[in-house]
N, C-alpha and C positions, 0 to 999 in steps of 0.2 A: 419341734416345729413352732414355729412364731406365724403369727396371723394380723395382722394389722386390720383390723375393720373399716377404718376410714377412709383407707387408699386399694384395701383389697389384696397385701400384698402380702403372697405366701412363700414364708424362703422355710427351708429346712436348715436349720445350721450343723448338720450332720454330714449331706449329703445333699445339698444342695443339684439342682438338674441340669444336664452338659457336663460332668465330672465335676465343679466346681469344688474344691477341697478347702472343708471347715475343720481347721483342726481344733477348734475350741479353746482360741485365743481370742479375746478380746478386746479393740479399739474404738472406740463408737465415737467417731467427732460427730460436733452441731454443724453443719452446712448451711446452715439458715433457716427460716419457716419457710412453712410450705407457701405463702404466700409471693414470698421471693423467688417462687418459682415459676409463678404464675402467668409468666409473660410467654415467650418464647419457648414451643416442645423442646430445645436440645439446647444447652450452654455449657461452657467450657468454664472451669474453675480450678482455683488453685488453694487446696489446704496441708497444712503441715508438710509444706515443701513438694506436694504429689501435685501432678495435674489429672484433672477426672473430666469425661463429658457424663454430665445429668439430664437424664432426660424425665418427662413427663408425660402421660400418654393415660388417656379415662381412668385419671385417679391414680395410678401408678407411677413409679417411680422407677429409675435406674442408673446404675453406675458402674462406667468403664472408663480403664484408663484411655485418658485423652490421644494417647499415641499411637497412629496408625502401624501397623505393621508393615507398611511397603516400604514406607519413603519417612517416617516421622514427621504426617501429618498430626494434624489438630483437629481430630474427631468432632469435638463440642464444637469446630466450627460450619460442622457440617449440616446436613439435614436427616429427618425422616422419612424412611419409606417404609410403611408396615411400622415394625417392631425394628425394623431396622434401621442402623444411623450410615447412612452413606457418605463417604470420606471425601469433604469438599476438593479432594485435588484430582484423585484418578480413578475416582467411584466405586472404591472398594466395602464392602459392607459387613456391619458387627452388627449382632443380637443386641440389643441394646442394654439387658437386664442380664444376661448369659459371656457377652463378649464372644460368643461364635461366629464362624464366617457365614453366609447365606448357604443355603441349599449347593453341595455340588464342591465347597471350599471351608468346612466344615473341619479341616485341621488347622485353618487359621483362628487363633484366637487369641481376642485380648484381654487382660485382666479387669474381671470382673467383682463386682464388693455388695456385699447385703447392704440393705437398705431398710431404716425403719423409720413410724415416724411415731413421736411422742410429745404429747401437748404442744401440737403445732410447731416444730423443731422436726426438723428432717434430719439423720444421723445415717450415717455411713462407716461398716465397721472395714476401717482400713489393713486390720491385721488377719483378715478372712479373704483377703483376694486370690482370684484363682489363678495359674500360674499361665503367661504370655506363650503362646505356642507356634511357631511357623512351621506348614507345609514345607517339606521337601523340593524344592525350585531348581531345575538344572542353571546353571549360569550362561546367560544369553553367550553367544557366540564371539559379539562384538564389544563386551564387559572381556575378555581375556586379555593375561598378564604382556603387556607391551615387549615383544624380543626382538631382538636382531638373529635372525636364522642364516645359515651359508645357502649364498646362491645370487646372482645376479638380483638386482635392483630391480622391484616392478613401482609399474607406474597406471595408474586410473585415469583415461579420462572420462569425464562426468559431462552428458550433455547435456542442459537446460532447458534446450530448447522447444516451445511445445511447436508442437505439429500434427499436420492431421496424416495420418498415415496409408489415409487411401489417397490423398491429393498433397504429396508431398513436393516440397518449395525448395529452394534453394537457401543456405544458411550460412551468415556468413561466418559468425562464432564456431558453427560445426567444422566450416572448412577448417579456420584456424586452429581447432583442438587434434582435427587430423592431421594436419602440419608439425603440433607437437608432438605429437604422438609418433610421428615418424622420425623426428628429430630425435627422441629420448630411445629408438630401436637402433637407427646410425651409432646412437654413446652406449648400447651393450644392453641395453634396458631391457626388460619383458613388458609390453603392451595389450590393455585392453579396454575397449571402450563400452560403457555403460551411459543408456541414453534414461534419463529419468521419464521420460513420454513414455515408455514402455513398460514401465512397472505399473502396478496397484498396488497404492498406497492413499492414508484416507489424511485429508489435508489437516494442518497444526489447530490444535483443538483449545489453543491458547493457554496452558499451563503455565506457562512464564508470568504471564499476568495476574496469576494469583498468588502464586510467590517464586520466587528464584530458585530455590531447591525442587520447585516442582517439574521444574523442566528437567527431566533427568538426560542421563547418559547410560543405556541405549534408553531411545525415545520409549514414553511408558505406555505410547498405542502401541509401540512394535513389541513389546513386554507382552499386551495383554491379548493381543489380535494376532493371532497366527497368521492369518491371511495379507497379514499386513507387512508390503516387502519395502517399507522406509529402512530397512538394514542394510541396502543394496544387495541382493541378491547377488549378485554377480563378484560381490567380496570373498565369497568364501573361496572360491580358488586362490583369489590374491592373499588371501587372510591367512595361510598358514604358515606364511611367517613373519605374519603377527607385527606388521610395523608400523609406530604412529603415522598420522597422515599432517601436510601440509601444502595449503592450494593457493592458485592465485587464479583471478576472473578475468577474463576481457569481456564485455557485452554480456550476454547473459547464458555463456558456456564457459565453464571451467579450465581451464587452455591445458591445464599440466598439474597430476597429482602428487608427489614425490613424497614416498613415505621413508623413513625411520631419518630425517633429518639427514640424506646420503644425497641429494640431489647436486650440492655444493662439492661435495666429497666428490661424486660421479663426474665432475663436470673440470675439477682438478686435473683428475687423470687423464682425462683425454686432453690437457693440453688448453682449457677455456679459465679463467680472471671468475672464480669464487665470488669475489666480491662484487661482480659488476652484476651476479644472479638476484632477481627480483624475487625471489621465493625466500622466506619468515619462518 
């Protein structure tokens, strides 16, 4: 057992708490004084080619690897809540000294490293970290492998348009996407229309803004929010087989969804100039 009196902090290098595994190897780099640490509870750092988020917390210290386990966020750029370092992109949460998930997600976990401190020199032993673990996750619906399945072409149309649906208006986009919609059943198509007014889903939380990789594919509210139907609900009948999509807008309804790149192909056969199709 080590005890550090200065900072309070008690690690067992045997058996460290949350399974933590010390097999009593050795690494101990300098990370800096404790001084250098004194600014900011949580910082991201880089030593002997690892990244670590170090946190600081009444006298204590910790360290986990920098790397979120959802998306390969950057933990140390994150913040505190509790004990916890909350994951500045999609607010995932690690023990900060342990690398365990919060309360409830508790098989996620990131690698974790003792921490000691000696004549004012903060050391972290990098050959004791504990081993990065992800929860079992089924694979979202709309993450499945892109195919071309047998059977007629479907087609989505997506309506924009909000509306109040006790005092509904007339639309001239919706008309327009019904028009297509009936165009692409005359060329053999399968049709259905999904009106986004009708779903519950909770508006873009701006992930993009904080990096590029954070805006993921499927969206990482519809990841973490069951309730949350930005998946379109209404894909899963069309989605079983499974074909990329490509749209084009008029006004602010989608006119014509055409997935696996067949809309062209579709449009051959019956006789219509491929190339004269506005759809990408």
């Amino acid at each position: 057992m080590y005890f550090n009196e200065t900072i309070g902090l008690r690690i067992d290098l045997n058996n460290w708490e949350h399974g933590i595994s010390m097999a009593g190897d050795e690494n101990w780099v300098d990370i800096g004084s404790t001084e250098d640490f004194f600014g900011p509870p949580l910082e991201r750092i880089k030593i002997a080619n690892r990244e670590l988020a170090i946190s600081l917390k009444e006298g204590k210290f910790g360290a986990v690897s920098n790397t979120c386990n959802h998306a390969g966020e950057p933990l140390g750029e994150g913040r505190l809540d509790g004990d916890y370092i909350v994951c500045p992109w999609h607010n995932w949460k690690f023990h900060r000294c342990s690398g365990v998930g919060e309360p409830g997600f508790e098989q996620d976990r990131v690698p974790a490293y003792p921490v000691k401190v000696e004549n004012g020199r903060v050391l972290v032993n990098l050959a004791a970290g504990s081993k990065r673990a992800k929860s079992p996750h089924e694979p979202h619906p709309l993450s499945r492998k892109v195919e071309r399945a047998p059977g007629p072409l479907r087609v989505a149309g997506i309506a924009t348009t909000a509306m109040d649906a006790a005092n509904p208006r007339f639309s001239g986009s919706d008309h327009l996407l019904d028009h297509a919609l009936k165009a692409a059943r005359e060329l053999g198509a399968e049709t259905r229309t999904i009106k986004l007014n009708d779903l519950n889903f909770r508006a873009c939380e701006g992930y993009y803004s904080k990096a590029a990789r954070a805006c993921t594919w499927p969206c990482s509210i519809t990841q973490m929010d069951a309730k949350d139907e930005m998946d379109l609900r209404g894909f899963g009948a069309l989605g079983r087989r499974g074909h990329r999509i490509i749209s084009d807008t008029v006004g602010s309804g989608i006119i014509a969804l055409f997935q696996d790149g067949r809309a062209a192909e579709l449009r051959a056969e019956r006789g219509h100039d491929p190339q004269s199709s506005s759809h990408s």
